[in-house]
N, C-alpha and C positions, 0 to 999 in steps of 0.2 A: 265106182268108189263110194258113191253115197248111201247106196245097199251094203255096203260091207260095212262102213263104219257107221253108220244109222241103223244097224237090222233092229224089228221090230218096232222101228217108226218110221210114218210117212211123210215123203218128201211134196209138200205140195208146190213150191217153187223154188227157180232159184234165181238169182241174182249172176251175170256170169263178163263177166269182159276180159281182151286179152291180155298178155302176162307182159309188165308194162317194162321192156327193158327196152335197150337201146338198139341191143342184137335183133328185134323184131321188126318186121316189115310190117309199118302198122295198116297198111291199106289189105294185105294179104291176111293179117287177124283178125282188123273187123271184118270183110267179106267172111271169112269162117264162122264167125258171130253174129252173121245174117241170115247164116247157110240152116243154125243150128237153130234159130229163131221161128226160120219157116218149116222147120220140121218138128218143132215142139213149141207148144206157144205158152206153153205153162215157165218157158224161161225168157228173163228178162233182160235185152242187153244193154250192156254200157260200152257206149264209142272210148277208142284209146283215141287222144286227141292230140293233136300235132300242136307243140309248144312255139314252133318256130313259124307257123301257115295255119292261122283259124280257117282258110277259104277250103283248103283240102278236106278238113274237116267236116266242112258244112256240107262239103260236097259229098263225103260217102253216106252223111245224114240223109240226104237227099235222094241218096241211089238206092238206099236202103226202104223206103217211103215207095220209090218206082217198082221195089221188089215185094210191096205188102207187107213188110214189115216197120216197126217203129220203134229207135233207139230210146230207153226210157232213162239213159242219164249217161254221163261224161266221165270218164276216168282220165283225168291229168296226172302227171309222174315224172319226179325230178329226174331220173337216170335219164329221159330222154332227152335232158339236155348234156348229156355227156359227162357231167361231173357230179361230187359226193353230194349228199342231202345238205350235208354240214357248211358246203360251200354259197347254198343257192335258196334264193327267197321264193317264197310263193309266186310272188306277180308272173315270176320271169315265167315260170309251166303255167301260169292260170292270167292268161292276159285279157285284158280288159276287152275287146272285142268276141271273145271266147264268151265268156258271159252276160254280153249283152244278147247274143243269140242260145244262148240258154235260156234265159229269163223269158223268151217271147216265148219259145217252146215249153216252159213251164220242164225242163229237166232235172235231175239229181245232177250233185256233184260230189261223185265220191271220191276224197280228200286223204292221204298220205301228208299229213304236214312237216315242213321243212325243219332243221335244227335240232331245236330239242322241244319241239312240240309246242304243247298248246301250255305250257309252263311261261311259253317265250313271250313278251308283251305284244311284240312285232307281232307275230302269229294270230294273237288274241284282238287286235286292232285292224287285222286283215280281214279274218272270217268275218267280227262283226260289221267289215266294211261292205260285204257281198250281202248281207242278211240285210243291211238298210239300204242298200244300193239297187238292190235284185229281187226282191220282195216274192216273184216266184219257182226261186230256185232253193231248193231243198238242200241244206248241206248234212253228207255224213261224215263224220271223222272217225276214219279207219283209224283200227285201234286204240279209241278211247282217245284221242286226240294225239297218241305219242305221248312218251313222258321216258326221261332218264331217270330221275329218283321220283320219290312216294313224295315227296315237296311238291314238285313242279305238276301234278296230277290235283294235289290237293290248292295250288296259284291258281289253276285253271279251274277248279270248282269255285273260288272267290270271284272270279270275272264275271263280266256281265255276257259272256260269252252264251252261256245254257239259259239264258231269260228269253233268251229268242225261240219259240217252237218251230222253227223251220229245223232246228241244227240236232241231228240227233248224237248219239253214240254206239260204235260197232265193237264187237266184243274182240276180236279176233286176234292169237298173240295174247292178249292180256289173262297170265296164268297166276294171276298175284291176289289171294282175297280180299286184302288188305284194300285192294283197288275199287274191288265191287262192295266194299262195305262204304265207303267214303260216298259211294255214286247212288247206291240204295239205298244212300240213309236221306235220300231228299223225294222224300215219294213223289213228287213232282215230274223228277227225269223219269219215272218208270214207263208214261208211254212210248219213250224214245229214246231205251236201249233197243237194239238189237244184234239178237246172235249172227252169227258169221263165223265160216270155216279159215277162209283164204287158202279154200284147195286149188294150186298140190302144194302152197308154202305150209297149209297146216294136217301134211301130211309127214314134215318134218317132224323126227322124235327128238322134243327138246323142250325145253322150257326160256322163256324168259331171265334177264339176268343181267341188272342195270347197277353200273357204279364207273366211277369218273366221268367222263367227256361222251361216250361212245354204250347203245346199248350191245349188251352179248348176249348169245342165245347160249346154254350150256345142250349139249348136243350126244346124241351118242354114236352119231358119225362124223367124222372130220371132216370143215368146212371153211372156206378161210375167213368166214367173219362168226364163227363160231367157238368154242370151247371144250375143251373136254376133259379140263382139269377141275373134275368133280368127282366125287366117289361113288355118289347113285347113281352117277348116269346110264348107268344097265338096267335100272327100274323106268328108264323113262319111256314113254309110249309116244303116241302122234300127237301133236301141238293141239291139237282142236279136241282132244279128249282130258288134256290137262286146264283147257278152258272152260270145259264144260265140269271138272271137277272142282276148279274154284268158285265157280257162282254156287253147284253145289253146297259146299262146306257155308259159304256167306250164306245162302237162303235159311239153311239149319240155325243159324245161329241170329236171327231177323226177329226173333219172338215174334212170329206167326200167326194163326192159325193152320190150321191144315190146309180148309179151302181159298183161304188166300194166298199161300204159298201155290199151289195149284193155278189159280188166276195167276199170277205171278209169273210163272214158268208159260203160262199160255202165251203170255203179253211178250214174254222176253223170246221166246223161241220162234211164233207165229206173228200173233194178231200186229204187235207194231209194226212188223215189216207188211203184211196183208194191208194193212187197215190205212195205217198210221203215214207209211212213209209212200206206198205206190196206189194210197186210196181207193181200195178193190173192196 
């Protein structure tokens, strides 16, 4: 998938863990994600971690170590505690014992936040509670931290949330330029954006599409948390190409230079994920 929808650019790594639902055997996914590690080592994987038993957890960390390979960060995920985002805080998937064996392992924690994101104060008092607590656990927050409206993105750029350089931002889902102008206009965060597909979710043809209580994806196949009461949605292509058209359009319009939009695009597609975030 990554040669069809990448042709003509090289893929030098990937980031890869299993598809975090509740329907998944999570011992059965990571073993796959072990399988797939010792056969290519240019990919890096992230353990699905058990919200309800860190010990299990620790333990396929460990089996994985036996098998020569080594998980390079944590994917926690509210669906596996059986109910909505909207119903369930962080702690409850990201328990305190969970992160004190991350931190010794020096791993990622790639982060889905609960509610309505990183808008939420609750949210914003939790991560920065892991960044002073954990000192070497790296957090990313999938998708730009969440956000229902262009407010609660722009709350979350007010906090004191992004003064921490452990805590980056992942592109992925986020088709809004409006988003990456707010984010780009702090040259600061620029070492730690980074891009991300979220394949096969951003092999979905849709885009983003946020207003009341709930985000919507507008879609051009029918999905049941999706939409399709829009009129272009027969223009719409795979999610991760409408992501990569909105930084786009935001870069063009950055007053630039040439070669620092260039560095730019390097930073944001490679070098901080290489450099920045897995220190290669």
């Amino acid at each position: 998938w990554y040669e069809k929808l990448y042709r003509t650019k090289r893929v030098e790594g990937l980031i890869a863990f299993p598809f975090p639902l509740q329907e998944v055997n999570l011992e059965t996914a990571n073993r796959y994600i072990i399988s797939i590690m010792q056969k290519k080592p240019e990919i890096k994987g992230f353990i699905l971690s058990n919200p309800k038993n860190t010990r299990t957890t620790v333990k396929q960390f460990q089996e994985a170590l036996k098998d020569g390979v080594r998980f390079y960060g944590v994917k926690p995920y509210f669906d596996l505690l059986g109910k909505s985002n909207y119903e369930t805080i962080m702690p409850e998937f990201i328990p305190r014992d969970l992160l004190e064996f991350m931190d010794t392992e020096g791993l990622i924690l790639m982060l889905h936040t609960s509610g309505i994101g990183m808008g939420e104060r609750a949210n914003q008092e939790f991560v920065i509670s892991i960044a002073d607590d954990f000192p070497q656990i790296k957090i990313v927050l999938a998708h730009f931290g969440r956000y229902l409206k262009l407010q609660h993105f722009s709350d979350f750029l007010e906090s004191r949330v992004l003064d921490y350089p452990s805590i980056f931002l992942e592109m992925s889902s986020v088709t809004q330029s409006e988003i990456y102008k707010m984010a780009l206009g702090r040259r600061r965060l620029w070492p730690r954006i980074l891009f991300g597909s979220d394949i096969p979710f951003g092999l979905i043809t849709g885009v983003e599409f946020y207003q009341g209580e709930t985000p919507t994806f507008i879609t051009r196949e029918h999905y049941p948390w999706s939409s399709t009461e829009y009129s272009g949605r027969k223009d719409l292509t795979y999610n991760t190409y409408h992501v990569i058209k909105a930084i786009k359009d935001t870069l063009e319009n950055l007053n630039l230079g040439e070669e620092d939009v260039e560095e730019l695009k390097t930073d944001l597609f490679f070098r901080n994920a290489k450099s920045n975030l897995l220190g290669e």
